[in-house]
BATORNU-242446 format. One record per residue (C-alpha): residue in three letters; x negated, y, z negated. Coordinates in pm, 1 decimal. Example, Ala and Ser with C-alpha at 12.3 -4.5 7.8 and 13.67 -1.06 7.14 Angstrom:
2
 rest       c1       c2       c3
  ALA  -1230.0   -450.0   -780.0
  SER  -1367.0   -106.0   -714.0
# end
This chain:
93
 rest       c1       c2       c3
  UNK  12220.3  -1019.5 -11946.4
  UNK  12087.2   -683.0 -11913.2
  UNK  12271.4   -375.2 -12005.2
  UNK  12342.7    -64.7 -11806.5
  UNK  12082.0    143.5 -11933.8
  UNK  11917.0    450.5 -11780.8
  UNK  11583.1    499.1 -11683.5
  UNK  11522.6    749.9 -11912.6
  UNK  11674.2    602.2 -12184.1
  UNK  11441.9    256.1 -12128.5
  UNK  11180.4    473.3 -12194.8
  UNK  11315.0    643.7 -12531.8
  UNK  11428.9    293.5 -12625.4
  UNK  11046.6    130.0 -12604.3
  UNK  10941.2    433.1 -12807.8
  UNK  11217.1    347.8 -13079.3
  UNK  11087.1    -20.0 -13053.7
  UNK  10752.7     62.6 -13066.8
  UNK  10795.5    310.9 -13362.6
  UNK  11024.0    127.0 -13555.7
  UNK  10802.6   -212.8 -13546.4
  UNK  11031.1   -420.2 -13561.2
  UNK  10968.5   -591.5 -13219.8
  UNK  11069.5   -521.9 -12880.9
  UNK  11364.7   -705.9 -12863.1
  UNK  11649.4   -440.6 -12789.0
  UNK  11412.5   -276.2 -12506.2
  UNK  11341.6   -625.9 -12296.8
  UNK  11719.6   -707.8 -12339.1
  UNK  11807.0   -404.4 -12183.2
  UNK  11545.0   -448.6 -11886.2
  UNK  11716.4   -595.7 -11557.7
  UNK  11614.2   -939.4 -11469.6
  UNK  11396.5   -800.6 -11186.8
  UNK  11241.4   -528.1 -11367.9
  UNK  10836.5   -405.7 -11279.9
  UNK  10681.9   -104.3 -11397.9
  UNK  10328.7      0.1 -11326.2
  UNK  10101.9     -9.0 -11673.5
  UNK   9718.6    158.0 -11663.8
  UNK   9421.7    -78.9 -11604.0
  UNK   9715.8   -342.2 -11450.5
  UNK   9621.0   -398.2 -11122.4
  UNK   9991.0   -486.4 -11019.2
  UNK  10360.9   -388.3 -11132.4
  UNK  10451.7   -589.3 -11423.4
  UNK  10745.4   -793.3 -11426.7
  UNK  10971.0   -815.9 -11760.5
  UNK  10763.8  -1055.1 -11930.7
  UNK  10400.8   -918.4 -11869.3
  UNK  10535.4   -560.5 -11975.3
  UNK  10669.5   -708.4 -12307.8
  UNK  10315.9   -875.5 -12384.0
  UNK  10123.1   -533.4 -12283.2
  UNK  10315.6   -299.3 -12509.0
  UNK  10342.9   -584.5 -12795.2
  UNK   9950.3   -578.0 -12881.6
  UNK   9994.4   -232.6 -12963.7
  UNK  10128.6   -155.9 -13323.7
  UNK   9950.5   -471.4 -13484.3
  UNK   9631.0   -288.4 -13326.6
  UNK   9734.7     70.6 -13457.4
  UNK   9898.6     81.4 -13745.4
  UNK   9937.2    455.8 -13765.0
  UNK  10074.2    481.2 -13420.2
  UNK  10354.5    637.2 -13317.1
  UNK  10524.1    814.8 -13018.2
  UNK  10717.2   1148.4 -13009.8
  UNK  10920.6   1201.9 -12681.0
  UNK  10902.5   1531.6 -12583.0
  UNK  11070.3   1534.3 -12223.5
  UNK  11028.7   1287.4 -11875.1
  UNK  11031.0   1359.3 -11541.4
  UNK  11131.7   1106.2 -11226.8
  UNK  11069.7   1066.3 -10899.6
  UNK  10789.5   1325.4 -10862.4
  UNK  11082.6   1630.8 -11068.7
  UNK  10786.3   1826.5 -11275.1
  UNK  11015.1   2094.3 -11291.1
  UNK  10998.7   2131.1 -11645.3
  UNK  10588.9   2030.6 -11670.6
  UNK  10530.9   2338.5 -11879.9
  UNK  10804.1   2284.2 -12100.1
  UNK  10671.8   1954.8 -12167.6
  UNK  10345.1   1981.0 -12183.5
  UNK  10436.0   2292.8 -12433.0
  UNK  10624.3   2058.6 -12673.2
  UNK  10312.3   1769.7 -12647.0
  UNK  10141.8   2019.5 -12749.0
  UNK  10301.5   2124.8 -13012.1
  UNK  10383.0   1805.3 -13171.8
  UNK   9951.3   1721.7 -13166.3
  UNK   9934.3   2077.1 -13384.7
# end
């Protein structure tokens, strides 16, 4: 059953997954049942299952990878875009 999780922290969460390889287990649990999310190159939303399968390909094919969250924005807020893209930039330096 999923949790009540936030938006924001769904995305945190698949960075923890992802970085911690250890599978995406805690992330998928806490998707709802009718989750969809749009992925680049997918030509449709995603549902639960097809967004598992697309983000577990990637640490077997990178083994160095690895995210650092630096800030979000929803529903259009870029607000703090600066401030963001400040702090990406920072963590590439």
């Amino acid at each position: 059953m999923p949790t009540d999780v936030s938006t924001s922290r769904l995305s945190t969460l698949l960075f923890d997954c992802l970085n911690a390889r250890e599978g995406l287990d805690a992330w998928y649990e806490a998707l709802a049942h009718d989750f969809t999310a749009s992925y680049p190159g997918a030509r449709t939303d995603l549902g639960k299952d097809e967004a598992r399968a697309y983000n577990e390909v990637f640490p077997p094919a990178m083994s160095n990878l690895r995210f650092d969250y630096v800030g979000s924005a929803a529903n259009g807020d870029v607000s703090n875009r600066a401030d963001m893209e400040r702090a990406a930039r920072a963590a590439i330096d």
